[in-house]
DOZAZA-761106 format. One line per field, with one value per residue (C-alpha): residue number from 1; residue in one letter; chain; x, y, z. Coordinates in steps of 0.02 Angstrom, whole numbers, padded with zeros to 5 digits. Layout:
num = NUM|... $
residu = A|... $
chaine = A|... $
c1 = X|... $
c2 = Y|... $
c3 = Z|... $
//
This chain:
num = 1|2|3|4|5|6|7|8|9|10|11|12|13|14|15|16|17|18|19|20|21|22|23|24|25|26|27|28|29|30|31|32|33|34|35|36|37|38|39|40|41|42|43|44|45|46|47|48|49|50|51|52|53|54|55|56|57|58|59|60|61|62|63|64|65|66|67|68|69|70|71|72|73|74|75|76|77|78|79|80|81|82|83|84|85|86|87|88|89|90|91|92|93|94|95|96|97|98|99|100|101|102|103|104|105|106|107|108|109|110|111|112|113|114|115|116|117|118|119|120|121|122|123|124|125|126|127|128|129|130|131|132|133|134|135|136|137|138|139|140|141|142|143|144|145|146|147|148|149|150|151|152|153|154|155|156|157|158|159|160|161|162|163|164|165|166|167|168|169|170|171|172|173|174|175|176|177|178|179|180|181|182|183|184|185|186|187|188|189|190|191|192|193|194|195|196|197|198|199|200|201|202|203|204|205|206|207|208|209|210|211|212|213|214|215|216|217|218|219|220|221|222|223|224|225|226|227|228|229|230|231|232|233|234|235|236|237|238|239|240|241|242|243|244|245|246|247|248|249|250|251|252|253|254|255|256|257|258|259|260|261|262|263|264|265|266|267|268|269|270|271|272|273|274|275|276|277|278|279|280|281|282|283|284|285|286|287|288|289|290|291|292|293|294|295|296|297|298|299|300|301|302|303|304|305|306|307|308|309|310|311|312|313|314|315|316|317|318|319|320|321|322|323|324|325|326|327|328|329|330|331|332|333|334|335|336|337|338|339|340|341|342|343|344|345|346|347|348|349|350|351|352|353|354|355|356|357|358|359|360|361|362|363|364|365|366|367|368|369|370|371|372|373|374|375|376|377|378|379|380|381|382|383|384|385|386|387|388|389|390|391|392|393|394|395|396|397|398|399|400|401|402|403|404|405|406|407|408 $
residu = X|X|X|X|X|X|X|X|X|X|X|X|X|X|X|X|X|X|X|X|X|X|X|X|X|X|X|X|X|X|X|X|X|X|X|X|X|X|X|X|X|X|X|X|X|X|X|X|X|X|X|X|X|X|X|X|X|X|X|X|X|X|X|X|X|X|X|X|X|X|X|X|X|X|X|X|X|X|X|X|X|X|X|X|X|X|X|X|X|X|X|X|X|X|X|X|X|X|X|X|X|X|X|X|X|X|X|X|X|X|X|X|X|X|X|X|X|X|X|X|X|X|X|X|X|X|X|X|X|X|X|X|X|X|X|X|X|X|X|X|X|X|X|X|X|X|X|X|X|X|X|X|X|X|X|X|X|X|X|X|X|X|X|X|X|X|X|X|X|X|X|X|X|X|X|X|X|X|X|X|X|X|X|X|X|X|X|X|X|X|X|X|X|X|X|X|X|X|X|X|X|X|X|X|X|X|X|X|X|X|X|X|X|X|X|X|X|X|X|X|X|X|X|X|X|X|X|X|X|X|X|X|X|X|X|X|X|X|X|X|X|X|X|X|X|X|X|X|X|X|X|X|X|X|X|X|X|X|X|X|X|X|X|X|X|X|X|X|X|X|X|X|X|X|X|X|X|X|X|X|X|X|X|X|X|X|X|X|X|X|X|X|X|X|X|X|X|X|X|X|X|X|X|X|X|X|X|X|X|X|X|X|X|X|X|X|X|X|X|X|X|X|X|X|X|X|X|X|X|X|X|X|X|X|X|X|X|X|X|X|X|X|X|X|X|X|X|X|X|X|X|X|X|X|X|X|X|X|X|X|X|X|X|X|X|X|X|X|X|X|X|X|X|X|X|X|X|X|X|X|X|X|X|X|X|X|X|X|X|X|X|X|X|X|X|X|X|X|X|X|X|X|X|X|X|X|X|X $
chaine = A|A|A|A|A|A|A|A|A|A|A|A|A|A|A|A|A|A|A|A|A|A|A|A|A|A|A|A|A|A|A|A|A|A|A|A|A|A|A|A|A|A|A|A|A|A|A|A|A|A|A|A|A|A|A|A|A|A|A|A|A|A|A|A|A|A|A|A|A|A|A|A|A|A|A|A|A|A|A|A|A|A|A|A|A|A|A|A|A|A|A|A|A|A|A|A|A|A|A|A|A|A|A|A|A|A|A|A|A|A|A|A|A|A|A|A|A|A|A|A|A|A|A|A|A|A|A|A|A|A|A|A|A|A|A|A|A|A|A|A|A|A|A|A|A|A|A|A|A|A|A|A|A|A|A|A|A|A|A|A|A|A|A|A|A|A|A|A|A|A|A|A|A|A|A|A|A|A|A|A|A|A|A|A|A|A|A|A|A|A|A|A|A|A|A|A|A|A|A|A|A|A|A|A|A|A|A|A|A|A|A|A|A|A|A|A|A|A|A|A|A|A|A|A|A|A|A|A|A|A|A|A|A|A|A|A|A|A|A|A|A|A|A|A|A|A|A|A|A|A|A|A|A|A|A|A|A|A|A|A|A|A|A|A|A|A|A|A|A|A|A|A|A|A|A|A|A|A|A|A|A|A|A|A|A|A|A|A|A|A|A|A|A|A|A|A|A|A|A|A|A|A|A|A|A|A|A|A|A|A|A|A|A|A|A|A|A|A|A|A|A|A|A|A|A|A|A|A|A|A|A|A|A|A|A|A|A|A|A|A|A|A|A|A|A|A|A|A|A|A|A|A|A|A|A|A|A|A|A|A|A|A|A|A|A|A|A|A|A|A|A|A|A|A|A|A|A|A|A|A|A|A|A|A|A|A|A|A|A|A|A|A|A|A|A|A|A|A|A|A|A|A|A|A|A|A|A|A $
c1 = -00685|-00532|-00380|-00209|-00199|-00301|-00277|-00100|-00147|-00279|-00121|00001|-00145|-00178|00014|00020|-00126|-00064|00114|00034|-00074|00066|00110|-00018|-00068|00088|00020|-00137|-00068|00026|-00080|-00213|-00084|-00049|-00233|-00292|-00469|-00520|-00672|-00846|-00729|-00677|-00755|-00603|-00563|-00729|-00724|-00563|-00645|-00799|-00656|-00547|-00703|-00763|-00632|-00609|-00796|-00845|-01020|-01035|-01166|-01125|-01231|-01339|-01261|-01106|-00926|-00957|-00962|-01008|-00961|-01015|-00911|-01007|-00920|-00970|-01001|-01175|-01172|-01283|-01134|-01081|-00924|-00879|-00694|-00706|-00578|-00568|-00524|-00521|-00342|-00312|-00303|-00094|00052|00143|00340|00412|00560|00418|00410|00224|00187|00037|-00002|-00163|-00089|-00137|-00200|-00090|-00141|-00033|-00133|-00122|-00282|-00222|-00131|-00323|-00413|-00290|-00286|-00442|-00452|-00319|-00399|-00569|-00455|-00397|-00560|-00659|-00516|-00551|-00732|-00739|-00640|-00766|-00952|-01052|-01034|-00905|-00947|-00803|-00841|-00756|-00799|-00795|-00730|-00669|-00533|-00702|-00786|-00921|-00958|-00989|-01174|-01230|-01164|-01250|-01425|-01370|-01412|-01234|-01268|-01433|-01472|-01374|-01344|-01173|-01108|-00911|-00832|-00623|-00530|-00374|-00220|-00065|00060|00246|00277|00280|00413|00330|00293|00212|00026|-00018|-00166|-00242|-00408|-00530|-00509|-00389|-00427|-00493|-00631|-00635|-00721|-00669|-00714|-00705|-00676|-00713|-00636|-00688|-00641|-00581|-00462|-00340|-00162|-00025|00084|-00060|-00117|-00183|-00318|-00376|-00431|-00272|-00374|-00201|-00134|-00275|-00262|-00094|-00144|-00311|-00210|-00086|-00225|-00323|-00144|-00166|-00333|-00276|-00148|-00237|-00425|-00463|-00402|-00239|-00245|-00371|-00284|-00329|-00253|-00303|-00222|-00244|-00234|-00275|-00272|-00350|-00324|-00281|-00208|-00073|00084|00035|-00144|-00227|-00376|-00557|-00574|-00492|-00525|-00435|-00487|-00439|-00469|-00492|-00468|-00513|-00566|-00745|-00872|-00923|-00741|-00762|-00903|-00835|-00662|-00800|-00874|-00699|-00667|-00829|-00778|-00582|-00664|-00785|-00621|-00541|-00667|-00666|-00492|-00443|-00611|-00607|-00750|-00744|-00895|-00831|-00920|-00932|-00952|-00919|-00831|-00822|-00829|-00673|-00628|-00679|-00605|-00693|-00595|-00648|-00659|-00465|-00408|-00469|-00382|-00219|-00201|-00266|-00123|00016|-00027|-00011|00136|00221|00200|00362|00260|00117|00122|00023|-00012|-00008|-00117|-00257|-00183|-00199|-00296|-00500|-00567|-00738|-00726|-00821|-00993|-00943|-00871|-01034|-01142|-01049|-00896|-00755|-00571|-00466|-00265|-00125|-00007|00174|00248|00414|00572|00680|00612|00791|00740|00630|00506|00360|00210|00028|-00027|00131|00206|00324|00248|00287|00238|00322|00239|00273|00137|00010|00067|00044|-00139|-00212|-00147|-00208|-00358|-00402|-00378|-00452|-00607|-00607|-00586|-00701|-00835|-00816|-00826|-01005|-01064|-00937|-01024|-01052 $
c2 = -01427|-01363|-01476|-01434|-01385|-01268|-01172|-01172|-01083|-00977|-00907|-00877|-00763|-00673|-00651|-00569|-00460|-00381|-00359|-00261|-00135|-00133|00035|00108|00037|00129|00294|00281|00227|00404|00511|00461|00474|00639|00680|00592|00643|00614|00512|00546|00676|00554|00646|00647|00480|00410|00499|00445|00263|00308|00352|00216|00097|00185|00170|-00014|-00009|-00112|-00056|00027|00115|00275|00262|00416|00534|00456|00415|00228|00136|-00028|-00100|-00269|-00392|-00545|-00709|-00763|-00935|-00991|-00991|-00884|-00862|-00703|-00635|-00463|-00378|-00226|-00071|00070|00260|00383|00465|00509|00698|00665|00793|00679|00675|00564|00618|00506|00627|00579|00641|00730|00892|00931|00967|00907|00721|00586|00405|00339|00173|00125|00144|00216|00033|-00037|00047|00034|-00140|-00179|-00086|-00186|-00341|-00273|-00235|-00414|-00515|-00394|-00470|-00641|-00653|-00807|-00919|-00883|-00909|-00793|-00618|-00516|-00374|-00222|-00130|00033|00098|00266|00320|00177|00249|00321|00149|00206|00171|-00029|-00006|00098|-00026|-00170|-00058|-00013|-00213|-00249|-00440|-00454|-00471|-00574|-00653|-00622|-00786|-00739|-00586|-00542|-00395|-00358|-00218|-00185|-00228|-00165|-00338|-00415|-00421|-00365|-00529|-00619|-00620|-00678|-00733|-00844|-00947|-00878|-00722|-00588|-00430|-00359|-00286|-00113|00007|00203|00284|00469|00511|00674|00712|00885|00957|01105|01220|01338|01414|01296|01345|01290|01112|01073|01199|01101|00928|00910|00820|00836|00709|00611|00583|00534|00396|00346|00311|00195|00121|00089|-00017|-00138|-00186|-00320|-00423|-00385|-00374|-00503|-00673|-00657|-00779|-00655|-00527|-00349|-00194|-00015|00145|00313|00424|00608|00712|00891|01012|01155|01328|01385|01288|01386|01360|01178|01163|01098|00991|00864|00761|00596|00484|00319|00127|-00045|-00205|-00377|-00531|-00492|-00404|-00459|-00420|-00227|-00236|-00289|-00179|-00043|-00079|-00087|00081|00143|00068|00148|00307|00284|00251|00394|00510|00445|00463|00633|00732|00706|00663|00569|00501|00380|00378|00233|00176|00007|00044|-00136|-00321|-00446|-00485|-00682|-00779|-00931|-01084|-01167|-01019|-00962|-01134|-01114|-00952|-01031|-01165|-01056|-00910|-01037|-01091|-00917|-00880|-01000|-01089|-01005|-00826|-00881|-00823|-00895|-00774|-00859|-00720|-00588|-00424|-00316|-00177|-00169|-00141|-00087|-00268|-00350|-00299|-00396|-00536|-00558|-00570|-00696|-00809|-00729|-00686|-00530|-00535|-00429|-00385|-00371|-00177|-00201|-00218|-00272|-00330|-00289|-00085|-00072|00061|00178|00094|00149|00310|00372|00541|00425|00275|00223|00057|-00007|00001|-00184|-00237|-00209|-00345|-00467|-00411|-00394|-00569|-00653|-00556|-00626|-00806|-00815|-00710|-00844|-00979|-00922|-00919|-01102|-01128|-01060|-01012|-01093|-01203|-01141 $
c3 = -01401|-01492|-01524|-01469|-01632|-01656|-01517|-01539|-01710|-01637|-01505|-01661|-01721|-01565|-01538|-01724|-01699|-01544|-01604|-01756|-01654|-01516|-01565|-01571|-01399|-01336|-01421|-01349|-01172|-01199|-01236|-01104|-00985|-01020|-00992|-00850|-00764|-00590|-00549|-00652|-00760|-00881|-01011|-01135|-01091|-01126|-01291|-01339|-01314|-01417|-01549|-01554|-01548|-01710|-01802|-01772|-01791|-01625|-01590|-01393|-01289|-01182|-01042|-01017|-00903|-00892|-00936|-00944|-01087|-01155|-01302|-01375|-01501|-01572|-01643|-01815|-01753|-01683|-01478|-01351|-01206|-01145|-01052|-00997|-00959|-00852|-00864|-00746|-00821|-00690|-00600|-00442|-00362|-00383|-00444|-00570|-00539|-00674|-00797|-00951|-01075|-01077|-00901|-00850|-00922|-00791|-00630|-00477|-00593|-00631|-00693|-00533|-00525|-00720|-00755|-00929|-00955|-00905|-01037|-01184|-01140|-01139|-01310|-01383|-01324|-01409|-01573|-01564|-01523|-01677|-01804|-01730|-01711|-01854|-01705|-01578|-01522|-01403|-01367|-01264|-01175|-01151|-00998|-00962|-00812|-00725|-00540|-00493|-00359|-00270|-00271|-00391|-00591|-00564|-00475|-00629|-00767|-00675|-00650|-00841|-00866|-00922|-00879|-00992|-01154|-01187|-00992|-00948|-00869|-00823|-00793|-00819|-00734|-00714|-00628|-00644|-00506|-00482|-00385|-00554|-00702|-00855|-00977|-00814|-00725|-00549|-00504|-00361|-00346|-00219|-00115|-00219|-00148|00027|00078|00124|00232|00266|00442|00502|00673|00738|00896|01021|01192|01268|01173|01236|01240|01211|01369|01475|01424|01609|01558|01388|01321|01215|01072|00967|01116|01098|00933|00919|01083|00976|00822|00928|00956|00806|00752|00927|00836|00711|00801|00996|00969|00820|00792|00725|00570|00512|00393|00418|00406|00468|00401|00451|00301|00346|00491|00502|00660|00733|00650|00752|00855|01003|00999|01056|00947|00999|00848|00750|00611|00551|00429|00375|00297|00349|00244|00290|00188|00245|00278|00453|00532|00470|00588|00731|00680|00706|00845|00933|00866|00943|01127|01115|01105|01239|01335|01290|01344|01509|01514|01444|01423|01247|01159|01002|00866|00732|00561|00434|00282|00175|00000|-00049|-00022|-00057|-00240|-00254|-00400|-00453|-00420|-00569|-00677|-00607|-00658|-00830|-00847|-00777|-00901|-01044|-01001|-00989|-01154|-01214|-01098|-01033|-00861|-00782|-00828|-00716|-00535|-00431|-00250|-00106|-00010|-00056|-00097|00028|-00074|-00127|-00300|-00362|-00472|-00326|-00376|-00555|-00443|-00328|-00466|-00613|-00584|-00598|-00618|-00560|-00607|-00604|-00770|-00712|-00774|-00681|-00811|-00676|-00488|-00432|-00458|-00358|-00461|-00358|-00297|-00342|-00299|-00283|-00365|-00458|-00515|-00688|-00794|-00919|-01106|-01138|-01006|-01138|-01240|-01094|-01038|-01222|-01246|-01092|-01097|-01277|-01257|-01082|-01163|-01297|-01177|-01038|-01203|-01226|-01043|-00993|-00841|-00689|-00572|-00387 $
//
């Protein structure tokens, strides 16, 4: 076990490295934010990666077919543990409007969820771990990931065998989050994230000519009642200390204001802390419209599907990564959450299958501006937040090395 010593030296080195690269961390940041790429498009991306990992001449696999990539750094000291840290690289379908003279030049895509912080960070943190690989055993494995806002890339790297050869015994992720001034992390032992499902419900009746209503099955009515609705779910149908939150996010009918349409379509999310409420969120769902139809004529069929289990942070694991970041950073930089975020994250399928920890990197100069949330038009981050994660990053990678696999 290192000495306070040591690892007080080993913190002055990783706090030179990343000052040196810092940079060109900010260059690279940049220019991938000027060219973001929607899910499984991350073509450029990926090969800006593959570039960048030549050049510091960290040896990576592209898996076939893909933009994901896995890249492998191995200590010079004797030890057979493995860690991974996962990045995400896609964009959303977003118009960017910032005044950053780095904004997105591909219109209609715009890293709005910092996914461009992600994967320079998790370069950086590769840069820094290759030019300390005499102070550590084991192998650490740099995940980049594809399509991540779509709730896909993870599966493959797993089916890839990303946890064998050598076995893979804790995994580290990370996000950005405007809640938090840039310099701090929070994190929280347990659950981090939700779980999240997406439904569809298609609703049909009679159409007709808007000055005669009494002639129709006003689905546009019907909607607006069902979505009403949908919101008395959480605090009326489910035990209320359970959290869970249901948002309608698109709505698709009718052509003309003086026509009532025989079809609409809304779509929308739930989030819980498991996987069990999202069933019985569904089956409520299924019995509103059922209701409906009896009362207004309108007939309604729900579709489902499950995008991803809650984010679970090892307690043991998370309190290793605590005391090992407020080494780094200093205790009054750690925030600790008191509840799960309310969002989801492809990271689960990491988190199911290997201890785990999932934090956020504070990008927000000054908590008193309020700046854009994710996947917003406006949503900025500020540079400096890749001096925090490549830091942290290292030293828990480091740490979590020593550690081994958490017990369960």
């Amino acid at each position: 076990m290192r000495g306070e010593g040591t690892m007080n030296d080993l913190n002055k080195k990783i706090q030179v490295l990343v000052e040196q690269i810092y940079n060109e961390l900010v260059f690279l940041r940049h220019t991938i934010h000027e060219n973001p790429e929607l899910s499984n498009e991350e073509y450029k991306t990926a090969a800006f990666v593959e570039k960048m990992l030549t050049a510091w001449k960290i040896n990576y696999t592209r898996l076939p077919n893909s933009t994901a990539i896995i890249a492998e750094i191995k200590g010079s000291i004797t030890g057979n543990n493995s860690i991974g840290i996962r990045a995400d690289m896609d964009a959303l379908p977003i118009d960017e409007d910032t005044d950053v003279d780095y904004a997105s030049k591909n219109t209609g895509v715009m890293h709005a969820c910092g996914h461009d912080i992600h994967t320079v960070n998790l370069l950086g943190t590769g840069y820094v771990l290759n030019q300390l690989k005499n102070n550590f055993a084991g192998t650490v494995k740099l995940v980049f990931q594809p399509a991540e806002e779509i709730g896909g890339g993870a599966q493959e790297i797993l089916d890839f065998g990303v946890l064998t050869n050598p076995t893979v015994t804790a995994f580290l992720g990370a996000h950005v989050s405007e809640n938090v001034k840039v310099g701090q992390i929070q994190v929280k032992a347990e659950e981090v994230m939700l779980a999240a499902s997406q439904f569809t419900v298609t609703l049909n009746g009679r159409g007709g000519h808007a000055s005669a209503p009494h002639q129709t099955d006003d689905i546009i009515l019907a909607a607006a009642k069902l979505i009403i609705e949908l919101q008395s779910i959480p605090s009326r149908k489910i035990n209320h200390i359970e959290p869970a939150v249901i948002t309608v996010g698109s709505i698709h009918g009718g052509t003309r204001s003086n026509i009532i349409p025989k079809e609409l379509v809304l779509s929308g999310t739930i989030r819980t802390q498991n996987n069990k409420l999202h069933q019985e969120i569904h089956e409520h769902i299924k019995n509103i419209l059922s209701y409906q139809e009896l009362i207004t004529g309108v007939r309604g069929t729900a579709f489902f599907r499950m995008g991803s289990g809650a984010v679970y942070n090892d307690p043991i694991l998370t309190k290793k990564f605590i005391t090992t970041a407020a080494n780094l950073i200093g205790n009054d930089n750690i925030v600790i959450a008191k509840f799960p975020n309310n969002g989801s994250e492809n990271f689960y399928r990491f988190a199911k299958e290997v201890p785990s920890v999932f934090f956020r990197i504070g990008i927000n100069n000054d908590l008193l501006e309020s700046i854009e949330p994710a996947h917003s038009p406006k949503f900025t981050a500020a540079d400096e937040a890749l001096k925090t994660g490549v830091r942290v990053m290292t030293a828990a990678a480091i740490a979590f090395l020593q550690t081994g696999r958490s017990p369960v």
